[in-house]
ROVOSE-709241 format. One record per residue (C-alpha): z negated, x, y negated; residue in one letter; chain. Coordinates in pm, whole numbers. Example, Ala and Ser with C-alpha at 12.3 -4.5 7.8 and 13.67 -1.06 7.14 Angstrom:
BEGIN
REC      zz      xx      yy  aa  ch
REC    -780    1230     450   A   A
REC    -714    1367     106   S   A
//
This chain:
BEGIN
REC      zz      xx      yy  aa  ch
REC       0       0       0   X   A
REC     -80     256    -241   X   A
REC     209     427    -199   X   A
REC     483     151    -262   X   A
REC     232     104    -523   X   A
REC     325     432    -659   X   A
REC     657     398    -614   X   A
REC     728      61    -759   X   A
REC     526     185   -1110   X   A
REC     746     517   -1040   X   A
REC    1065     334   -1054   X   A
REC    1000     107   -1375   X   A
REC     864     428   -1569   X   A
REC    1215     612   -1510   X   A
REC    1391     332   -1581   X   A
REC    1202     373   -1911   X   A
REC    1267     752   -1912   X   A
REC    1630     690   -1869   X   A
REC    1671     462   -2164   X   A
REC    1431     671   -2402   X   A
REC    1668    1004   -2270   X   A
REC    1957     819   -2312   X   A
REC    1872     721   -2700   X   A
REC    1811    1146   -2731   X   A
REC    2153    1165   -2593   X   A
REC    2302     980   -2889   X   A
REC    2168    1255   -3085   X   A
REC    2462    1496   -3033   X   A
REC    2685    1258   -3166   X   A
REC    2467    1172   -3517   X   A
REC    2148    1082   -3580   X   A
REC    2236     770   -3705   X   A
REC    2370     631   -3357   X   A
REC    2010     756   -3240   X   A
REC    1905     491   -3490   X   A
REC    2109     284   -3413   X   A
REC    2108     264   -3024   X   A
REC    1694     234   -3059   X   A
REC    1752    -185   -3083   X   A
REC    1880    -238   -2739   X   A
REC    1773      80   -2585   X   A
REC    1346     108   -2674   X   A
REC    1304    -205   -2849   X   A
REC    1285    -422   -2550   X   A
REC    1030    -185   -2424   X   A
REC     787    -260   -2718   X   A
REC     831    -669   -2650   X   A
REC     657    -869   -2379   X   A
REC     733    -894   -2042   X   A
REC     872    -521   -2045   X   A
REC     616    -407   -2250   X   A
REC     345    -558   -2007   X   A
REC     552    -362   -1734   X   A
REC     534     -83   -1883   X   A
REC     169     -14   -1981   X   A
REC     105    -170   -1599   X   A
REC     302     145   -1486   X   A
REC     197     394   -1706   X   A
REC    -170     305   -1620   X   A
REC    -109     226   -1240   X   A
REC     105     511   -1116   X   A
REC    -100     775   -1239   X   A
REC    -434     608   -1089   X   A
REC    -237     576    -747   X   A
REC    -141     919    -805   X   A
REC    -487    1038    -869   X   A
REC    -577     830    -603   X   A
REC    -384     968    -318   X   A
REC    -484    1313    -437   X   A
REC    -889    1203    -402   X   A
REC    -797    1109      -9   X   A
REC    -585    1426      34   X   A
REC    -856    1636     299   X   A
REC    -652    1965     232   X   A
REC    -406    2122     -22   X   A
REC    -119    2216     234   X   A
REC     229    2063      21   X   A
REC     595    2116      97   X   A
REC     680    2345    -214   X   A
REC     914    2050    -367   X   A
REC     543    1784    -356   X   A
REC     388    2129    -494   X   A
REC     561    2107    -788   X   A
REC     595    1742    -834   X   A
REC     243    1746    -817   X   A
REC     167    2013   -1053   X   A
REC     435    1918   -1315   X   A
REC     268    1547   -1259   X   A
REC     -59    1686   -1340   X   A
REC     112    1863   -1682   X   A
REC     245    1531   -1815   X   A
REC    -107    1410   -1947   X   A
REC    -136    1649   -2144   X   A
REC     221    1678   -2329   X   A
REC     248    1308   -2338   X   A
REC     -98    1143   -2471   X   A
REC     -85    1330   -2764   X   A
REC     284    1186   -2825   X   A
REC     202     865   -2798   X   A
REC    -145     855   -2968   X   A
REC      13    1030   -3254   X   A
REC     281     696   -3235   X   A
REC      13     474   -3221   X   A
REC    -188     626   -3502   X   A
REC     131     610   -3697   X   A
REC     259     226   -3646   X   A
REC    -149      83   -3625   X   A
REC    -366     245   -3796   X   A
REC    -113     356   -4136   X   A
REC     132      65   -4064   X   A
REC     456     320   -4063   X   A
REC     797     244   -3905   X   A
REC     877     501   -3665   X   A
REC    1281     599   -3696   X   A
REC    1426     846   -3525   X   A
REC    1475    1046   -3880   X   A
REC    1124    1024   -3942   X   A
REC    1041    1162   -3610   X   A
REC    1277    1396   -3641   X   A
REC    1186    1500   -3957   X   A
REC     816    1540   -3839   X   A
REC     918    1749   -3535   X   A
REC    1187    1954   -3678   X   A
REC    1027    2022   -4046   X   A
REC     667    1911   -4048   X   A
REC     553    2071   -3708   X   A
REC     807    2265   -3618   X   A
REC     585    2359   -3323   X   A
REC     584    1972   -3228   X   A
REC     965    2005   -3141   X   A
REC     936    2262   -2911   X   A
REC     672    2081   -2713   X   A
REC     893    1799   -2701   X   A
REC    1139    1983   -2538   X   A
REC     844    2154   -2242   X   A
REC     785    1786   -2221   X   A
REC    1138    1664   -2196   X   A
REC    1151    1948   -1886   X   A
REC     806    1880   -1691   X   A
REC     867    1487   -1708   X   A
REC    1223    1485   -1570   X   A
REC    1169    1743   -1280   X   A
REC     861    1533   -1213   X   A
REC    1050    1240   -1174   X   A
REC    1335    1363   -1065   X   A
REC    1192    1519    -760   X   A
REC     978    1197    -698   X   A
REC    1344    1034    -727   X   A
REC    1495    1248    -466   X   A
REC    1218    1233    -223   X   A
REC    1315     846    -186   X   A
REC    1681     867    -214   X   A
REC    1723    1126      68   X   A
REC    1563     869     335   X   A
REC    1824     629     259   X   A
REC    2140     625     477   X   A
REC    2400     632     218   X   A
REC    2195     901      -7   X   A
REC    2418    1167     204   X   A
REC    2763    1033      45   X   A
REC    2634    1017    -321   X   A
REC    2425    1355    -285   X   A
REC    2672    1563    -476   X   A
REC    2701    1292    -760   X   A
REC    2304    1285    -751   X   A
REC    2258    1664    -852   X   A
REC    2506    1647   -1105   X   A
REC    2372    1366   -1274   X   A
REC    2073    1518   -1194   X   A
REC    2078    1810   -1434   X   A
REC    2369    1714   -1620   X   A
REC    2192    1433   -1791   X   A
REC    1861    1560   -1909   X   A
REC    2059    1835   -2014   X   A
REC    2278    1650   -2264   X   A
REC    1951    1396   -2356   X   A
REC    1820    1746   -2457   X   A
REC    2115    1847   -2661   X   A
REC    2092    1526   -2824   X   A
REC    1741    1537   -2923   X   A
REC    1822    1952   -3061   X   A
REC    2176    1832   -3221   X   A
REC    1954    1572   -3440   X   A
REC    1708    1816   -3539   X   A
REC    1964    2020   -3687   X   A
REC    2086    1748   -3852   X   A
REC    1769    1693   -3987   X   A
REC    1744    2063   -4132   X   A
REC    2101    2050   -4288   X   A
REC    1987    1734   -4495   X   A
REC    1682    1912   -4628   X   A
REC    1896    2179   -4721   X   A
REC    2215    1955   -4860   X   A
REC    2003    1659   -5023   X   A
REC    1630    1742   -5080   X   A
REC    1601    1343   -5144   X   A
REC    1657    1240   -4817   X   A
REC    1332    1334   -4688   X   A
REC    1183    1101   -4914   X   A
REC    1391     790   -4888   X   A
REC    1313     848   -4506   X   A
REC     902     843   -4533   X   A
REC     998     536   -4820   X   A
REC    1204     319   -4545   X   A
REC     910     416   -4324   X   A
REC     658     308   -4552   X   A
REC     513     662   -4513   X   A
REC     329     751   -4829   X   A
REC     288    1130   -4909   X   A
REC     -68    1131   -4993   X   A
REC    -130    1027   -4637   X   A
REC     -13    1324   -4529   X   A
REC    -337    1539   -4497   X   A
REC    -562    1273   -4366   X   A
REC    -257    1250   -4126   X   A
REC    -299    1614   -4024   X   A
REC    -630    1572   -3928   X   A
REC    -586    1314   -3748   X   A
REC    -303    1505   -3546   X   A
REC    -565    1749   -3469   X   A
REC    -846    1481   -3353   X   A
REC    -580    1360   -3125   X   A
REC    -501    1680   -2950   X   A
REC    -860    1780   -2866   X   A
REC    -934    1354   -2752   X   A
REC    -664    1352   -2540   X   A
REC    -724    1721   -2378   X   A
REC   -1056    1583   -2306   X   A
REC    -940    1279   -2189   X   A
REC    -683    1380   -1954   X   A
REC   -1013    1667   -1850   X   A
REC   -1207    1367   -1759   X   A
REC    -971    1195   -1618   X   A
REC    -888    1480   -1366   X   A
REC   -1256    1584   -1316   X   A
REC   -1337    1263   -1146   X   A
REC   -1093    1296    -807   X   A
REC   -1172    1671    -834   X   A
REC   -1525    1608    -777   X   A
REC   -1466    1335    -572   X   A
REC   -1273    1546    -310   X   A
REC   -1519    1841    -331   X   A
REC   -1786    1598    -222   X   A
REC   -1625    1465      41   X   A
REC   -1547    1792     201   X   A
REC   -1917    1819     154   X   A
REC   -1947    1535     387   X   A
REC   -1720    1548     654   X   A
REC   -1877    1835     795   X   A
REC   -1776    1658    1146   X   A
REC   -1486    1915    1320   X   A
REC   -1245    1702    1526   X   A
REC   -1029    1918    1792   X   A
REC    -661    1822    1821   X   A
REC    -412    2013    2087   X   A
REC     -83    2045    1961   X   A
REC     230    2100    2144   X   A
REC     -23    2180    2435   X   A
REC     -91    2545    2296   X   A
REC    -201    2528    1967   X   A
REC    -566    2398    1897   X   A
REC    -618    2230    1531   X   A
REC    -951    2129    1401   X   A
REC    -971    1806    1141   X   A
REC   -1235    1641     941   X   A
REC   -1299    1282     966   X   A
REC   -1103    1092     764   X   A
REC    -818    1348     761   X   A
REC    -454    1246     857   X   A
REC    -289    1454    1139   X   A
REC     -45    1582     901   X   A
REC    -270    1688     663   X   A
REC    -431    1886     979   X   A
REC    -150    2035    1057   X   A
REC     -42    2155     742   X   A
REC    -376    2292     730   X   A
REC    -377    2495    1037   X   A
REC       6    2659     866   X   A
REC     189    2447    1171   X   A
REC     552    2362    1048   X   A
REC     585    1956    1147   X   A
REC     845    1750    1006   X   A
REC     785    1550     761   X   A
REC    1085    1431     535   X   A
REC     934    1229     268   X   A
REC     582    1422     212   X   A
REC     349    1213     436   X   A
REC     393     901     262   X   A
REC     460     691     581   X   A
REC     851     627     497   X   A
REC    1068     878     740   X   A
REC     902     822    1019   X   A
REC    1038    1209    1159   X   A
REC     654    1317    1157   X   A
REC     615    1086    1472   X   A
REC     385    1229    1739   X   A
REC     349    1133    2093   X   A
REC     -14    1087    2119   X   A
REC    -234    1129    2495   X   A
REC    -630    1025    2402   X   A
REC    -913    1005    2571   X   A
REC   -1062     690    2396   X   A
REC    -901     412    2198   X   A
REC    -743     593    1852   X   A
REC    -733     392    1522   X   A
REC    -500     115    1512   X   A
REC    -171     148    1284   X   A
REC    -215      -1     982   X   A
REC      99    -282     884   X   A
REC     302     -34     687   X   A
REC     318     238     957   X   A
REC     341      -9    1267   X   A
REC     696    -158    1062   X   A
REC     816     167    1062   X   A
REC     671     235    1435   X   A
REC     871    -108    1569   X   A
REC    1187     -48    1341   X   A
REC    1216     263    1504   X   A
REC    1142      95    1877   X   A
REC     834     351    1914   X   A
REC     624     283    2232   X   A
REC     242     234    2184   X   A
REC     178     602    2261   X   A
REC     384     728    1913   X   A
REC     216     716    1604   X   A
REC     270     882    1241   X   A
REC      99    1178    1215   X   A
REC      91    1107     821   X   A
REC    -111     774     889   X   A
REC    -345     831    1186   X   A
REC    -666     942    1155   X   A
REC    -785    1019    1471   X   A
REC   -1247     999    1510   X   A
REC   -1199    1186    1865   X   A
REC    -962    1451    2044   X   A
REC    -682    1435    2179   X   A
REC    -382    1592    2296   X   A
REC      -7    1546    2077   X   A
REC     329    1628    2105   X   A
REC     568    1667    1833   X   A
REC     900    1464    1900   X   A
REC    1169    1592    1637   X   A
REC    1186    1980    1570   X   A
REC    1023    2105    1207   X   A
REC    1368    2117    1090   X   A
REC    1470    1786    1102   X   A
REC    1781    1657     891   X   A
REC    1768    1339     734   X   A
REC    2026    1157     990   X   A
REC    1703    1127    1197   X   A
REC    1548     928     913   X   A
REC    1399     631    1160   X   A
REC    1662     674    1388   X   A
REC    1572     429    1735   X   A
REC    1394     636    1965   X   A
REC    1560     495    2286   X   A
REC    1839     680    2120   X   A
REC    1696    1034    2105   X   A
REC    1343    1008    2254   X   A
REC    1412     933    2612   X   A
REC    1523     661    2810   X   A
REC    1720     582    3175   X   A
REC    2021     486    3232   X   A
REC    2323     509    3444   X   A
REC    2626     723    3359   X   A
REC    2879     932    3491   X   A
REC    2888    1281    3496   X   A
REC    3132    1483    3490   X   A
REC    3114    1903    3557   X   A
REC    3438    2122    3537   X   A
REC    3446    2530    3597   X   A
REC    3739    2737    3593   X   A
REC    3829    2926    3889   X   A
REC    3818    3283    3900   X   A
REC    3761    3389    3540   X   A
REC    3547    3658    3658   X   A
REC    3798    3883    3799   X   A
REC    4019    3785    3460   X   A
REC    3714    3876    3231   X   A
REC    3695    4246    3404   X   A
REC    4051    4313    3366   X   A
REC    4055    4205    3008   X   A
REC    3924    4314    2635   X   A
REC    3659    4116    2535   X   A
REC    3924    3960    2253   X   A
REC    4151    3871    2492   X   A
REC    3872    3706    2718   X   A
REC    3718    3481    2417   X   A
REC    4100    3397    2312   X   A
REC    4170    3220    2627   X   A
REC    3831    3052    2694   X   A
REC    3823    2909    2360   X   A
REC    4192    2758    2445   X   A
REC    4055    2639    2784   X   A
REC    3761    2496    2578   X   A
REC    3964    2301    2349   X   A
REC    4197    2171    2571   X   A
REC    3925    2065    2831   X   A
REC    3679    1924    2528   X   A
REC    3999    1701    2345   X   A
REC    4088    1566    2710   X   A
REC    3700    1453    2736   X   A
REC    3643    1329    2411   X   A
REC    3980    1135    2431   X   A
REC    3875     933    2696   X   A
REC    3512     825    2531   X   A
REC    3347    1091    2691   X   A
REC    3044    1270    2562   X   A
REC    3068    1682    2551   X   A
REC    2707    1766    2618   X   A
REC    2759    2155    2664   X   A
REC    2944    2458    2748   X   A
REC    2776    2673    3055   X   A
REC    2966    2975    3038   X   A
REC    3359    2886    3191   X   A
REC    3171    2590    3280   X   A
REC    3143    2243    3127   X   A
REC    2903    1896    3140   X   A
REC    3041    1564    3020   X   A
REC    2863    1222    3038   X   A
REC    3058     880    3014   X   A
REC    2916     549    3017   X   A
REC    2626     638    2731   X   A
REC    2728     302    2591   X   A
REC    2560     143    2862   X   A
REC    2908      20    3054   X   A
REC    2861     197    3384   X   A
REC    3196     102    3506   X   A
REC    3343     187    3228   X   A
REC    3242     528    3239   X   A
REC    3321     579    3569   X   A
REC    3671     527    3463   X   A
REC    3677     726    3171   X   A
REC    3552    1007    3391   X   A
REC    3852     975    3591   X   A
REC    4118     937    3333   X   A
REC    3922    1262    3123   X   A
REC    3977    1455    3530   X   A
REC    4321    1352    3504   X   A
REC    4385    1466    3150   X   A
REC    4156    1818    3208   X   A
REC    4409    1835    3493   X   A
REC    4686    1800    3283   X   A
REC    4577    2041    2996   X   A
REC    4519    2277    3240   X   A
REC    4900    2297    3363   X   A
REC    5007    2299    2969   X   A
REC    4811    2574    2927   X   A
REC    4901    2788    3200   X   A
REC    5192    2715    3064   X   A
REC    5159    2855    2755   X   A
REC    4985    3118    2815   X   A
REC    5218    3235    3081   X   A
REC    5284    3584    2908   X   A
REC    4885    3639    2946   X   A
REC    4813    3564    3254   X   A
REC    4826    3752    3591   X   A
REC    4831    3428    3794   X   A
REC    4748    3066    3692   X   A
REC    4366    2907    3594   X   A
REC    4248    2717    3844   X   A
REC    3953    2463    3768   X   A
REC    3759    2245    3995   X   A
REC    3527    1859    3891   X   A
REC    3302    1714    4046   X   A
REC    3190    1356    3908   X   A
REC    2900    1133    4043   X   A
REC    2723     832    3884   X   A
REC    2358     760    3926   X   A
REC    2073     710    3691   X   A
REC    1963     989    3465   X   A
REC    1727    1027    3177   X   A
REC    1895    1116    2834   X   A
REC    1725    1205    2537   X   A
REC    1666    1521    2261   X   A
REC    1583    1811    2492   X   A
REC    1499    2168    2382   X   A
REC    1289    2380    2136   X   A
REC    1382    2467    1750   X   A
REC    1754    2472    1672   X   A
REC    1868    2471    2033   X   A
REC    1741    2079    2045   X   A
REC    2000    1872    2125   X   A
REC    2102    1536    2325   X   A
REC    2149    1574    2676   X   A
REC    2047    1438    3036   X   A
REC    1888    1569    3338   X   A
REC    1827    1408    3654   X   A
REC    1911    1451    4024   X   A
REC    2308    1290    3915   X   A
REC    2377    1551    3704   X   A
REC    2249    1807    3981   X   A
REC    2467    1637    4216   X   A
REC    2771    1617    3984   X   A
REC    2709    2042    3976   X   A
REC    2670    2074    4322   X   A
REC    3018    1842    4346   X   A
REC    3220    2102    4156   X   A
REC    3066    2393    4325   X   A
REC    3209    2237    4683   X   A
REC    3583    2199    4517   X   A
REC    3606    2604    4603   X   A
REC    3527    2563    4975   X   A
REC    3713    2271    5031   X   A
REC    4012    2392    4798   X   A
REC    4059    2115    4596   X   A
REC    4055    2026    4212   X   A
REC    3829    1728    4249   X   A
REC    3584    1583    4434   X   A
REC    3453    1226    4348   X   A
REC    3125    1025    4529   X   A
REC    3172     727    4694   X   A
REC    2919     541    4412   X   A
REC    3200     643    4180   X   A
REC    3451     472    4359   X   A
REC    3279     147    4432   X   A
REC    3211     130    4065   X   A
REC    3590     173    3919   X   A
REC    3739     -34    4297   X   A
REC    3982     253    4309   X   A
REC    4191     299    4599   X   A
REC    4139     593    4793   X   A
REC    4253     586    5140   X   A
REC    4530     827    5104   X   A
REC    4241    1095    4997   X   A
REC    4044    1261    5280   X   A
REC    3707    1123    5273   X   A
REC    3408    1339    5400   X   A
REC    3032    1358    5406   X   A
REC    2921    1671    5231   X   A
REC    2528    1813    5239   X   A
REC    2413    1844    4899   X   A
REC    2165    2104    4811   X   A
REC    1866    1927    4714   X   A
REC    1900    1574    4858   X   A
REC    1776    1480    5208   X   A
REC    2099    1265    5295   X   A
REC    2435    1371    5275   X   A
REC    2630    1234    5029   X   A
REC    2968    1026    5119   X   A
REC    3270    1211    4897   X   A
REC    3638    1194    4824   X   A
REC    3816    1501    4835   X   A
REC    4119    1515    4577   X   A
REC    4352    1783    4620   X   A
REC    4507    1745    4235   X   A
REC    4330    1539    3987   X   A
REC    4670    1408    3861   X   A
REC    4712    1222    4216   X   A
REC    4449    1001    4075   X   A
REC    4658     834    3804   X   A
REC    4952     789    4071   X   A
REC    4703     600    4305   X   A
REC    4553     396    4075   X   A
//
């Protein structure tokens, strides 16, 4: 809650940021557009309901902010939440005194503030007042910029507008800044040019000269109130969190990955632990409960915490089971063991992506395993060049004959190569595709011989073997080698398949479960009952002596 709370008050105070920047902007064409953009570009701000919006933001989101920072158990940020944080906690300061200095102005003198005579005061008055409006022009757009960026990378279609993001990005505070400078000059040139101007200025205002030292004291009241406001302000969650760490004395022993013990404090979020301890663990949008790629698969003891209603919609729009929890939301109040389920790198196209897509689940599918024959003895005879020329034509011929047929390329294993078919859930229909992929590999591999005629000493030779069965598929692996695959006694089988295709001396050998799925007719090919390495019964096979026989039986 209290961070869609901050997010929400976030999101109406850049929309207010983005209309006060784009009045600056004006500035670098004259300062009179400035003036003149001010009635439909801040007025509205100063008139009910967007003025009630307003002050309900600029008091709310940085209480939530201060908030979340008093139930923070440890100081352990991404460097990007670093700085938001710190340029977050620099904005009190640079803007209270701008606004109380506004307020004094318009409420307790009765002055109309124009953009002249706030240009005027910055650029001639207090010089030094101009350049602080420009640190503060800086701190509050990185601030929320970053906090802008945090949410826009979890969406799905932030990854087509990135590029336009980061211009806009920089490009527009940049020419909002060159506005506000381009005005000031103007500002200067009058004083130099016509000497009156300043005073018809501080006369449209209603500014009257003799205020002007009581003024200056009052400038100086406001700096040291609001530094000791925005002193106060910060002391409370500072002391807050130093006495809870006081309190939760209470160590709470968490094994991660099933090597690495982490100790927490009571109260203290799992990512917050973890961070800690200097464990890299995903964690996409800073542990506000939005990515869901800090999920954990969790294996307790005694009942944990229950998931609160924002995490558990994230849990069930990802399909999570019971034992996967955010390790930004759960607090655990005993030990237990965890397992991280998406590597510390994570990209956003895992951004709640279903888990019975990439955590783990069974299903049946075809599998498909090729190796080329005798690419040893070609490998000693050849340079190493020569050797990686030729596989990588084999590989490309072999992986656009899989892929054409809706087959999945799950890896290369030297000369060797794994497909799966049927991931759609269409077991039949993979079983096909497997055959018509054998019959194009088969294919390719005559066009390349072929072709490569000239480079060859005699022709490649390649044998299959496909089998169907149920397998589990999921994101296997550790670190950058992580990747979608499936294991399973049908993909062992499907190996052991093409390993028998030398023996026998044929291109492809296909179970009988494969052809009871596709009702392909097979009498003309020798059937046999081959021992499979691994299984207890043997394991009813046709034996193909060219793939491409296939297609004519069919």
């Amino acid at each position: 809650m209290i961070a869609k709370v901050r997010l929400y008050s976030g999101l109406v105070l850049i929309v207010f940021v983005i209309c006060h920047f784009s009045n600056h902007l004006l500035g670098v064409v004259s300062l009179e557009w400035q003036q003149s953009s001010v009635a439909f570009l801040s007025k509205p701000w100063n008139q009910w309901p967007l003025l009630g919006l307003l002050l309900t933001a600029f008091i709310v989101h940085p209480l939530a902010s201060l908030y979340a920072l008093v139930q923070r158990k440890n100081l352990s940020l991404p460097l990007w939440q670093w700085a938001q944080t710190l340029f977050g906690l620099c904005l009190p300061f640079l803007l209270l005194p701008h606004l109380l200095q506004a307020l004094a102005l318009t409420h307790l003198h009765g002055v109309e503030v124009s953009y002249p005579l706030v240009q005027l005061s910055l650029w001639v008055a207090f010089p030094e007042k101009g350049w602080m409006q420009i640190l503060l022009f800086i701190v509050l757009w990185l601030h929320g910029g970053i906090g802008l960026w945090s949410w826009l990378r979890l969406k799905p279609y932030f990854n087509a507008w990135r590029g336009s993001f980061f211009i806009t990005l920089w490009c527009f505070p940049l020419l909002a800044l060159a506005g506000h400078i381009s005005s000031g000059q103007q500002v200067r040139r009058h004083m130099e040019t016509r000497p009156e101007w300043a005073n018809s200025v501080l006369s449209d205002a209603g500014f009257d000269v003799s205020m002007l030292s009581g003024f200056i004291e009052q400038i100086d009241a406001i700096q040291w109130l609001s530094a000791l406001m925005v002193f106060l302000a910060l002391l409370v969650p500072i002391s807050a969190v130093a006495l809870k760490r006081l309190r939760q004395l209470r160590g709470i022993r968490v094994r991660y990955n099933d090597h690495k013990v982490v100790s927490l404090h009571a109260g203290e979020t799992l990512l917050d632990a973890l961070r800690g301890a200097r464990i890299k663990h995903p964690s996409l949008c800073g542990g506000r409960g939005r990515c869901s790629t800090c999920r954990v698969r969790i294996e307790a003891e005694t009942p944990i915490p229950k998931a609160d209603q924002s995490e558990q919609q994230v849990l069930t729009r990802i399909h999570a089971p019971p034992d996967v929890r955010l390790a930004c939301q759960l607090r655990p109040d005993s030990e237990l063991k965890l397992w991280s389920l998406l590597p510390a790198d994570v990209g956003a196209d895992k951004v709640l992506a279903k888990m019975d897509q990439d955590q783990g689940r069974e299903q049946v599918v075809a599998v498909l395993f090729a190796d080329l024959r005798g690419f040893t003895r070609f490998s000693e005879k050849r340079l190493p060049f020569d050797v990686v020329f030729v596989l990588n034509r084999y590989f490309d011929q072999m992986g656009r004959a899989i892929e054409g047929q809706g087959g999945y390329l799950d890896k290369f294993i030297g000369d060797g190569i794994m497909a799966l078919f049927g991931l759609d859930g269409d077991c039949k229909k993979g079983c096909q595709q497997a055959l018509s992929a054998a019959v194009a590999m088969g294919a390719a591999l005559e066009q390349l011989n072929t072709n490569l005629v000239e480079e060859l000493d005699e022709p490649l030779k390649m044998g299959i073997g496909i089998h169907v069965g149920p397998v589990i598929v999921g994101e296997m692996g550790y670190g950058s080698a992580r990747k979608f695959t499936a294991i399973g006694d049908t993909v062992n089988t499907a190996s052991r398949l093409e390993g028998l295709t030398k023996p026998h001396d044929v291109q492809l050998i296909i179970s009988q479960d494969v052809v009871q799925e596709v009702g392909l007719c097979v009498a003309a090919f020798p059937h046999s009952s081959l021992a499979i390495r691994g299984r207890d019964e043997a394991l009813d096979v046709r034996l193909i002596k060219n793939a491409a026989l296939i297609k004519k039986k069919s």
